[in-house]
Backbone bond lengths (Angstrom), bond angles and torsions (degrees), N, CA, C in turn:
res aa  C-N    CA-C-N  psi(-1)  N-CA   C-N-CA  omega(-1)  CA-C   N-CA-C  phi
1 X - - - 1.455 - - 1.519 110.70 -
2 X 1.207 121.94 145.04 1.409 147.62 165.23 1.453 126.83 -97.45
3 X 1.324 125.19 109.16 1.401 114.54 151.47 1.717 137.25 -35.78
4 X 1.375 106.65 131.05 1.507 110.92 -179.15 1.503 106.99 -67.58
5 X 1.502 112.26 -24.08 1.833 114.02 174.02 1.304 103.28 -58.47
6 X 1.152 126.22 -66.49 1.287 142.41 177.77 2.041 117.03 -35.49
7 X 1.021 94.69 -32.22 1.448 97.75 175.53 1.249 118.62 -113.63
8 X 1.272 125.91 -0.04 1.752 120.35 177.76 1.496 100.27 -58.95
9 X 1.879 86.24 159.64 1.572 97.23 170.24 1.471 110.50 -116.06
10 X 1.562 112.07 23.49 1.503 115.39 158.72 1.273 104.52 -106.99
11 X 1.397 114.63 -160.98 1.376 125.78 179.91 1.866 93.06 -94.56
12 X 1.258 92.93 163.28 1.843 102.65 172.72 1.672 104.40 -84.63
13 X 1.111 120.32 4.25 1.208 123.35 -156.56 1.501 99.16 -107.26
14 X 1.540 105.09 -36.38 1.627 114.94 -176.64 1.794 112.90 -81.81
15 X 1.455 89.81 -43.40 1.563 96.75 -171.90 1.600 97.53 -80.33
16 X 1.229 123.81 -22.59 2.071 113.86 175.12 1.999 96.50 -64.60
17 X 1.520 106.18 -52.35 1.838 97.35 179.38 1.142 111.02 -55.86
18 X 1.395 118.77 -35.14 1.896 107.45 -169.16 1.694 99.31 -78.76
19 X 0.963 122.38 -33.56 1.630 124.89 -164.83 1.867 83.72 -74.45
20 X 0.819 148.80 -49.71 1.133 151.60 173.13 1.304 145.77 -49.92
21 X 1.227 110.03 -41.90 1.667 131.11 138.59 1.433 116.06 -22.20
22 X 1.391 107.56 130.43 1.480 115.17 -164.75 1.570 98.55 -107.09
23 X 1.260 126.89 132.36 1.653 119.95 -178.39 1.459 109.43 -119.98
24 X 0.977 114.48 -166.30 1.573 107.21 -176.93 1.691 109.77 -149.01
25 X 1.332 124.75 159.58 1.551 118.94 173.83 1.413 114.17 -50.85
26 X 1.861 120.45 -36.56 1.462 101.92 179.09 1.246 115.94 -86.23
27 X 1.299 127.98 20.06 1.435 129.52 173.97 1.614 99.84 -81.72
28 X 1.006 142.79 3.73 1.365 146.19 -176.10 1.776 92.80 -44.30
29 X 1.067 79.81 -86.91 2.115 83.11 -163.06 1.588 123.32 -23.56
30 X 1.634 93.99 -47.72 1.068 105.63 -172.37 1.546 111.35 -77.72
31 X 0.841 138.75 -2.61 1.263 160.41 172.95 1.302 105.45 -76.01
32 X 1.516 122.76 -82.53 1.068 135.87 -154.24 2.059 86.29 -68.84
33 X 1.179 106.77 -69.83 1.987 84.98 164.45 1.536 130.10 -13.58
34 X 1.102 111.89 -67.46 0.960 113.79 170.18 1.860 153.51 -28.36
35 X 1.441 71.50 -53.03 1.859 109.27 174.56 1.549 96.37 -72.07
36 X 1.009 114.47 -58.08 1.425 130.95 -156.58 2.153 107.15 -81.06
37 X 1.325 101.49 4.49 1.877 125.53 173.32 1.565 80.13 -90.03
38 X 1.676 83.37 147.75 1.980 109.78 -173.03 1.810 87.84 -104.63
39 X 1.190 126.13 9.70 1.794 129.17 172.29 1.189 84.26 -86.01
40 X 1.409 102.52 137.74 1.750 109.24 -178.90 1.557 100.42 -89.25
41 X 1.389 126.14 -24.51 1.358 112.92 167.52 1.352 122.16 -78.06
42 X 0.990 117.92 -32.07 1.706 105.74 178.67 1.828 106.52 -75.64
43 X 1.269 98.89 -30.80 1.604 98.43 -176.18 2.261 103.14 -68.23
44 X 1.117 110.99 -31.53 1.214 117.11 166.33 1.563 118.15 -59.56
45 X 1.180 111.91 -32.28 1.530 113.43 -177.65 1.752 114.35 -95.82
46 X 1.348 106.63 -17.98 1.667 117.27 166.99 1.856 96.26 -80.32
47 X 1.201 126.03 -14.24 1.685 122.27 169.25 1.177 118.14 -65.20
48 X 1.238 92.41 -37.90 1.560 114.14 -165.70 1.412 106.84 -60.30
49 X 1.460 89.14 -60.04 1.598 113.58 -161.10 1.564 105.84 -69.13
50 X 1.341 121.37 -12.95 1.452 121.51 -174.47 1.485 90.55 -95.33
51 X 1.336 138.01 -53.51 1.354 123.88 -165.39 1.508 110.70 -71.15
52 X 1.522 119.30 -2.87 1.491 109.24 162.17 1.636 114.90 -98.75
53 X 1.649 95.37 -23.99 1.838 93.15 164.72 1.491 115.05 -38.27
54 X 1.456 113.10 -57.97 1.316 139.61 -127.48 1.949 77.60 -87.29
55 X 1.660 124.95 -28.55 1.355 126.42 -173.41 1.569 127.27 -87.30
56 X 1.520 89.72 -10.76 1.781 97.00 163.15 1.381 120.58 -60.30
57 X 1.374 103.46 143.39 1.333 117.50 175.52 1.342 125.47 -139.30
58 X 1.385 124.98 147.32 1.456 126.17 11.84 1.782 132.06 -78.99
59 X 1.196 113.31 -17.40 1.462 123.77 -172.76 1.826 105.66 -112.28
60 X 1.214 111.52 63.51 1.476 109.27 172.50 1.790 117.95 -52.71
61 X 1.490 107.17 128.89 1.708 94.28 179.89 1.153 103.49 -70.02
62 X 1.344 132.67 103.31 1.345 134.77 136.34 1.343 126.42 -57.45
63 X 1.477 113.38 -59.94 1.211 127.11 -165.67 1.720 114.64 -78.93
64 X 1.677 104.04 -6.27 1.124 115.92 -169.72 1.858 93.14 -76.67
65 X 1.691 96.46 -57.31 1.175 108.79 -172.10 1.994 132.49 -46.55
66 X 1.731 84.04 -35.20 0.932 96.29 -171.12 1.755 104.82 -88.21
67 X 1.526 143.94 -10.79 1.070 155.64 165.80 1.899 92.69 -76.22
68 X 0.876 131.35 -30.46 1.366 123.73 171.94 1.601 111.21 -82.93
69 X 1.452 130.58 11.91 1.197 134.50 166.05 1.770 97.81 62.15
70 X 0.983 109.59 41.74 1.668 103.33 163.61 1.327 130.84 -94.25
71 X 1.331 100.07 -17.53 2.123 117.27 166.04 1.474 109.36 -40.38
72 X 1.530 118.63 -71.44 1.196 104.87 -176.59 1.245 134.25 -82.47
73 X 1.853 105.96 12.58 1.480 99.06 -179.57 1.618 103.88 -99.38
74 X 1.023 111.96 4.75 1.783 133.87 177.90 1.453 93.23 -97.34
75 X 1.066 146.30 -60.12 1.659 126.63 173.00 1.087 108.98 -65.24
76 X 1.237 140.22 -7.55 1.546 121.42 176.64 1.330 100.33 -83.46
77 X 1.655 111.43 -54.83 1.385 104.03 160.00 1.855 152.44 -36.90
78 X 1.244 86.24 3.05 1.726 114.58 172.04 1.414 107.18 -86.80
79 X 1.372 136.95 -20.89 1.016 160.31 179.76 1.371 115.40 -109.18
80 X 1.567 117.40 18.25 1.443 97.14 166.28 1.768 118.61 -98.98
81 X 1.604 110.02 -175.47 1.154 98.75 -176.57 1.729 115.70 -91.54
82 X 1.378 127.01 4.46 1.333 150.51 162.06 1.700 118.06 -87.28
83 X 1.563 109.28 119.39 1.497 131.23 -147.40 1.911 87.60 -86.66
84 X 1.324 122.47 -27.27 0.995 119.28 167.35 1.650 140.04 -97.55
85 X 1.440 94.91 -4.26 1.754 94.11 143.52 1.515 121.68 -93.94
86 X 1.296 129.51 -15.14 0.965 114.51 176.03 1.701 107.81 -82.14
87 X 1.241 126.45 -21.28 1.530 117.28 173.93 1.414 104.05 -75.65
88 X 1.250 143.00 -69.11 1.149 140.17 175.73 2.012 110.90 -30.52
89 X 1.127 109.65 -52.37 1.632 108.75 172.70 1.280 107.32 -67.79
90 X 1.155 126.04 -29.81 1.617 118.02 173.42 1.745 121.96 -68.07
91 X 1.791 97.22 -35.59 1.208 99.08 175.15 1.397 134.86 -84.26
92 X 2.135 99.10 -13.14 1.276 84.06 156.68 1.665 141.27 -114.15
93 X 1.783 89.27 15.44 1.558 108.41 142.06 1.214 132.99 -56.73
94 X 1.142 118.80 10.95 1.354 117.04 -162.12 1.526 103.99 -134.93
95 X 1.709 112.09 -43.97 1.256 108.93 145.96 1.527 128.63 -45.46
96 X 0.989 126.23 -49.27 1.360 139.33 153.56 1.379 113.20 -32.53
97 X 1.202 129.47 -30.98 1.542 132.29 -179.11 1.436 124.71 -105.46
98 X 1.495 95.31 34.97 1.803 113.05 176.49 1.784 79.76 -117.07
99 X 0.906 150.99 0.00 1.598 142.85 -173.12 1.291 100.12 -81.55
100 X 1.116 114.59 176.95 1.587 126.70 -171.72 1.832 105.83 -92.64
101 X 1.094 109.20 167.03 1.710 98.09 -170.55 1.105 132.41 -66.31
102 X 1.529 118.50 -18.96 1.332 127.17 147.06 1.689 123.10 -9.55
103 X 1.784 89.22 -70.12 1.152 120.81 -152.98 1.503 116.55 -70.20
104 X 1.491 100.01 -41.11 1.682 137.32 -179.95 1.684 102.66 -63.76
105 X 1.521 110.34 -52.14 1.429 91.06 178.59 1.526 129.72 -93.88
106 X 1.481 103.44 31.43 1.226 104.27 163.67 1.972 116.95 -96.20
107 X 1.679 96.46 -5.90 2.004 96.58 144.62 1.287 110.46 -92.03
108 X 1.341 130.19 20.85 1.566 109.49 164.45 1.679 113.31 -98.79
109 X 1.833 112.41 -14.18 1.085 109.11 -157.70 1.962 81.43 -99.57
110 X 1.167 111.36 166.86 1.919 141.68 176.97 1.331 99.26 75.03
111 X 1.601 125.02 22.74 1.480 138.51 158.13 1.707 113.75 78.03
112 X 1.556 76.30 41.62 1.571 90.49 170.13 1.550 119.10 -68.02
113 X 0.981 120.07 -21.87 1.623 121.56 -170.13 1.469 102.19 -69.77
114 X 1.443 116.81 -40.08 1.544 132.77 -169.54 1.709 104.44 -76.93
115 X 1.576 126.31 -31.60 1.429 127.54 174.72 1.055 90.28 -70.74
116 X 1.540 132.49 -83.21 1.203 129.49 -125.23 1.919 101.15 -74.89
117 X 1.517 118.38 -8.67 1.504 127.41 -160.20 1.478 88.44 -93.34
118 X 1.536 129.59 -22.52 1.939 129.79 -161.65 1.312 82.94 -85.04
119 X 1.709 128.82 -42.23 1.275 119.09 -143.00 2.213 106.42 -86.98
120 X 1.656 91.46 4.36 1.620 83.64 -179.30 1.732 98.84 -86.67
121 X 1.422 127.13 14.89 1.430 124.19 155.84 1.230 121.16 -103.10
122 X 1.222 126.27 31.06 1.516 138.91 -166.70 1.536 83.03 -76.21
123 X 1.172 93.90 167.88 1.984 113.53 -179.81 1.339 102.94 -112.15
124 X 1.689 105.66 -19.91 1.733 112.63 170.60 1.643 126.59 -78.86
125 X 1.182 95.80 125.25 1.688 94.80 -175.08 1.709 120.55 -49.70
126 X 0.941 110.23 -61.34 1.682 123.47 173.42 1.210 99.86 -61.14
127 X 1.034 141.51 -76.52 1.637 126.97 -178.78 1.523 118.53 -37.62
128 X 1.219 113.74 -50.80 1.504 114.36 -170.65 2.095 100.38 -69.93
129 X 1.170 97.82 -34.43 2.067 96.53 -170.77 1.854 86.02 -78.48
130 X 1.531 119.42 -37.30 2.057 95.79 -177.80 1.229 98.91 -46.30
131 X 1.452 115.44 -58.64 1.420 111.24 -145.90 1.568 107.22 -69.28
132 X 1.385 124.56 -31.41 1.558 110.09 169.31 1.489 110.59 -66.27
133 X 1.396 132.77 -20.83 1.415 115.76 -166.44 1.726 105.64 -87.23
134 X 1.766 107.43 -24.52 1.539 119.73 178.69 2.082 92.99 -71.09
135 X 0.730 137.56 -48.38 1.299 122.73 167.68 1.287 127.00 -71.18
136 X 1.179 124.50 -29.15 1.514 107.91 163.03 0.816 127.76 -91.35
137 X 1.880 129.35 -0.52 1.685 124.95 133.34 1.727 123.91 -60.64
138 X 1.508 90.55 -29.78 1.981 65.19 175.49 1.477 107.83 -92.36
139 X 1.160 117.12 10.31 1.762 119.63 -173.41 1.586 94.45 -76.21
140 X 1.122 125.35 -64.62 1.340 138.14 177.90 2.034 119.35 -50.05
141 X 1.256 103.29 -9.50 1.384 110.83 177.85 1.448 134.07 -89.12
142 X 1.549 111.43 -10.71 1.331 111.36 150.00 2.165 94.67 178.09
143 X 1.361 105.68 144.55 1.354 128.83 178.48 1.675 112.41 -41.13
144 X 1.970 121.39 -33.94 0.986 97.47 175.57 1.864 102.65 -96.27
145 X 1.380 118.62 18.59 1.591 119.63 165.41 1.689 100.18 -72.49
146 X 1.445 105.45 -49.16 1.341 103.57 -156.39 2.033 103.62 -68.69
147 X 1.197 96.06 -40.47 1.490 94.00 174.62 1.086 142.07 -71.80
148 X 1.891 113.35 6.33 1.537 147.66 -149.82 1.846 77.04 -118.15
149 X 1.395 115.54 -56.01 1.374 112.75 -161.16 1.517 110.51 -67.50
150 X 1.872 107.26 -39.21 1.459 104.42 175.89 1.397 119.53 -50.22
151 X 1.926 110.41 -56.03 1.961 104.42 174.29 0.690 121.49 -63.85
152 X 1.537 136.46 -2.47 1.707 135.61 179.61 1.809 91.04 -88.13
153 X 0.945 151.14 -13.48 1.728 145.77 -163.03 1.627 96.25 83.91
154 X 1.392 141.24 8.11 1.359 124.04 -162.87 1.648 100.50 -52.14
155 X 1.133 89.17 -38.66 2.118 104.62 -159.92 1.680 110.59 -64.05
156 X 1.812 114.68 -41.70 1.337 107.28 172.23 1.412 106.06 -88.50
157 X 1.396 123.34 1.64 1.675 94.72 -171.81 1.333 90.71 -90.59
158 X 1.739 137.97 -29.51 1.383 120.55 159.82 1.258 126.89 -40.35
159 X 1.082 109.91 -51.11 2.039 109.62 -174.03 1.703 100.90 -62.44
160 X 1.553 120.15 -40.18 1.251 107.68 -169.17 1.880 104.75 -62.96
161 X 1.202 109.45 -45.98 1.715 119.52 172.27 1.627 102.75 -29.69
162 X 1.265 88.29 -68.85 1.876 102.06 178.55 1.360 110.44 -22.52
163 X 1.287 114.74 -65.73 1.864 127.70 -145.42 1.662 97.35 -116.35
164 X 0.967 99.95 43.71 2.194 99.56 -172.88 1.846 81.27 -157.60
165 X 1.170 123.29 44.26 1.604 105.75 167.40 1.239 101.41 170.14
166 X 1.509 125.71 149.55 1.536 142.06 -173.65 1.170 120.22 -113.35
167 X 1.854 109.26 21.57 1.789 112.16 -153.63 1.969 76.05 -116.76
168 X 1.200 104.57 120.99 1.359 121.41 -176.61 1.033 107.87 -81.32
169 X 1.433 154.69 6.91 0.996 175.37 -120.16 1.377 108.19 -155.02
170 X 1.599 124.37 -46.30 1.606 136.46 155.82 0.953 103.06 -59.61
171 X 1.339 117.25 -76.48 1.316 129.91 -160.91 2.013 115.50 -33.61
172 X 1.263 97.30 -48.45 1.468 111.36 -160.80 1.846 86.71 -89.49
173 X 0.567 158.57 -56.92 1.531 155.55 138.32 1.786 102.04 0.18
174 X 1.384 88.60 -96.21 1.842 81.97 -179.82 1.549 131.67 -39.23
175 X 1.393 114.70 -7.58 1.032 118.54 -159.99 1.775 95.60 -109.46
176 X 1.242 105.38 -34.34 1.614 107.13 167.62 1.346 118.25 -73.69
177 X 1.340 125.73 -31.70 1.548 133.60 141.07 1.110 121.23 -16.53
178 X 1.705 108.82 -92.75 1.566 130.53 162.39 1.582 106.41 -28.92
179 X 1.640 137.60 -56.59 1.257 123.77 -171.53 1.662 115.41 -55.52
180 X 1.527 116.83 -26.79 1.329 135.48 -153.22 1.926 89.85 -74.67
181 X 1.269 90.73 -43.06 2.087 81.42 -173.34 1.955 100.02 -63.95
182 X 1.238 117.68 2.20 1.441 100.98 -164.12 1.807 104.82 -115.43
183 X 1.735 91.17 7.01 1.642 78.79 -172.39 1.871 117.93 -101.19
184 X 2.006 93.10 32.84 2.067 85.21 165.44 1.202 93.07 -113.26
185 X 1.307 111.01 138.31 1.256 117.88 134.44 1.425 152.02 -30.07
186 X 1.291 106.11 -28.56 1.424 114.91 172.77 1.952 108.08 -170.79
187 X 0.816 85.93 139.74 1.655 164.40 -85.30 1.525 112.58 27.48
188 X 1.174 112.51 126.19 1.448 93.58 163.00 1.642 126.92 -99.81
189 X 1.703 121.63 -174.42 1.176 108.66 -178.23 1.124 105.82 -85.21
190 X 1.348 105.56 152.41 1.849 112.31 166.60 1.441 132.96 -76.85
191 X 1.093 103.37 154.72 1.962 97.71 -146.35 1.105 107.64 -48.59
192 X 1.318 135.89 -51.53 1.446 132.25 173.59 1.303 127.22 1.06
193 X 1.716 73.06 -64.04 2.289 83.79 -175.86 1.289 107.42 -72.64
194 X 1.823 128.42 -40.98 1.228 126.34 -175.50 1.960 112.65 -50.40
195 X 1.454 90.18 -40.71 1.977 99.41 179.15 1.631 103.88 -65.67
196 X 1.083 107.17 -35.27 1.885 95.73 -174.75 1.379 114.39 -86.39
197 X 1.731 106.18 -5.94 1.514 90.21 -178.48 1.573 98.41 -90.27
198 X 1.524 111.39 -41.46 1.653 122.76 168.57 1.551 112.01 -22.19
199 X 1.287 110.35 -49.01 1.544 119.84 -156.95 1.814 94.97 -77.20
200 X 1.456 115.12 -45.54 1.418 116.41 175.54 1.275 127.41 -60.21
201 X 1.289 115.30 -43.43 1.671 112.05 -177.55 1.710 102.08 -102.87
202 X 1.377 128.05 13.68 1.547 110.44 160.79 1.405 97.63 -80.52
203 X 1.377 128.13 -45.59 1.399 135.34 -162.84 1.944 101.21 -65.07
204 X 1.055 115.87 -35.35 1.317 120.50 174.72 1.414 105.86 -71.31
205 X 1.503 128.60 -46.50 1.343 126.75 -172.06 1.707 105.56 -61.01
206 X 1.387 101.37 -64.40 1.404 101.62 162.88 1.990 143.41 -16.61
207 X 1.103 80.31 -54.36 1.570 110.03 165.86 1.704 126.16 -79.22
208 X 1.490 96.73 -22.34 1.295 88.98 179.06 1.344 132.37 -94.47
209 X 1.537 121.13 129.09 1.308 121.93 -164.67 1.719 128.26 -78.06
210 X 1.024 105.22 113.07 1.557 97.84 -147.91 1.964 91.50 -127.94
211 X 1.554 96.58 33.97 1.527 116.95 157.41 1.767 120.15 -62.04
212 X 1.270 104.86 -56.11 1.001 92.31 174.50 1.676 122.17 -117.44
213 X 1.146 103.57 121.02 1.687 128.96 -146.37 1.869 102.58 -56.08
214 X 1.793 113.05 -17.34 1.218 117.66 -163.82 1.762 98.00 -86.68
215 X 1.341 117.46 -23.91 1.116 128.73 168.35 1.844 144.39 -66.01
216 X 1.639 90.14 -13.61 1.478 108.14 -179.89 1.088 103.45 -63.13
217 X 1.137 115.35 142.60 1.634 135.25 167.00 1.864 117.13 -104.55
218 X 1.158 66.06 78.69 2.124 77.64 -179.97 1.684 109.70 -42.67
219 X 0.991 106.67 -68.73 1.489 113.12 -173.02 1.827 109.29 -30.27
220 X 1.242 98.70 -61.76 1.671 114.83 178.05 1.586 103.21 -61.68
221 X 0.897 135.01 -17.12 1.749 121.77 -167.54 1.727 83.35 -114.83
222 X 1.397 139.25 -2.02 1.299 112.12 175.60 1.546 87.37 -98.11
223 X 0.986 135.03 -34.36 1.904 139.67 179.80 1.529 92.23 -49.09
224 X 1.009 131.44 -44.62 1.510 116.06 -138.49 1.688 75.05 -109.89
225 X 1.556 134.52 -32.01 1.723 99.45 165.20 1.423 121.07 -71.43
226 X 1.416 125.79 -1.12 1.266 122.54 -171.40 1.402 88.52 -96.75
227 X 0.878 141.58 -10.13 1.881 141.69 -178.44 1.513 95.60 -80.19
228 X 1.665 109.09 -74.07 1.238 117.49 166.23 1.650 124.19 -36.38
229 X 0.915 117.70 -49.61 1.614 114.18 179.64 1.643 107.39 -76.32
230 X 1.359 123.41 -23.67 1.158 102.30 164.68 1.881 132.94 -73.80
């Protein structure tokens, strides 16, 4: 793995001030201007400014954003040749994927499922963990998402992530992923998938060193009893 510092094509100095910049709900327009400028820097700083739009709370404009046709110019942006628009579009794809399902499958349509699914082989650390956390928010957003993700491979190319790496940091990620296909009740998955995920996180439990107590990763050992208890 690689750092995203390490690969920008700004300075760390520019992109820490822009990530930093405080915006506000009536900055909308000017925002969405922005993004929507063919200057690759101002259009970088309307990115910005949308993936913190998209982080207000309680009523994030989603629906604003997405009535302004900015969905698919954020998956195209998954495809650029700059390591920091595609994290920023991932992250605020992902904000985007706390919306209701409506909302969510408007990143499945201009073949978003297929960008954001290439980018869990990134060599970049932050790119490769957005794109598992942008799928295991929309996994969790409705039963025929989760069953869209199983025939696409979403479900084994996680487990393979799982058991192909020693960076606990994946590991415990994919594994909170993987718990996300198991939390409807009905329909459920068919045993198959329940046995292959079984087979992945005993072998991880096994392995995991849980010597020194400052090191446990709670989050990941309650995922993997909610795997288990299902």
């Amino acid at each position: 793995s690689e750092s995203l510092y390490n690969k920008l094509n700004i300075s760390k100095d520019d992109y820490n001030k822009l990530s930093s910049e405080e915006i506000q709900p009536n900055d909308f327009t000017k925002i969405i201007n922005l993004f929507k400028s063919q200057n690759p820097s101002d259009k970088f700083k309307g990115l910005i400014g949308i993936r913190k739009l998209l982080s207000i709370e309680p009523n994030p404009p989603i629906q604003e954003i997405i009535d302004n046709n900015i969905i698919p110019e954020l998956i195209k942006l998954l495809d650029s040749p700059f390591n920091e628009f595609i994290y920023e579009s991932l992250w605020a794809l992902t904000n985007v994927s706390y919306g209701d399902e409506k909302q969510v499958n408007t990143i499945l349509t201009h073949d978003g499922l297929n960008k954001i699914m290439n980018l869990l082989d990134s060599k970049i650390e932050e790119l490769k963990k957005q794109a598992i956390w942008l799928l295991a928010n929309m996994t969790v957003t409705s039963v025929n998402i989760r069953d869209l993700f199983v025939g696409q491979k979403v479900f084994e190319k996680l487990l393979i992530i799982i058991t192909s790496t020693d960076n606990i940091d994946y590991i415990s990620l994919g594994i909170w992923a993987v718990s996300n296909f198991f939390r409807f009740k009905s329909p459920k998955l068919e045993y198959d998938y329940c046995y292959k995920a079984l087979k992945v996180i005993s072998k991880v439990m096994i392995n995991y060193d849980i010597k020194d107590k400052s090191k446990i990763d709670e989050e990941m050992l309650i995922s993997t009893c909610l795997i288990i208890s299902y």
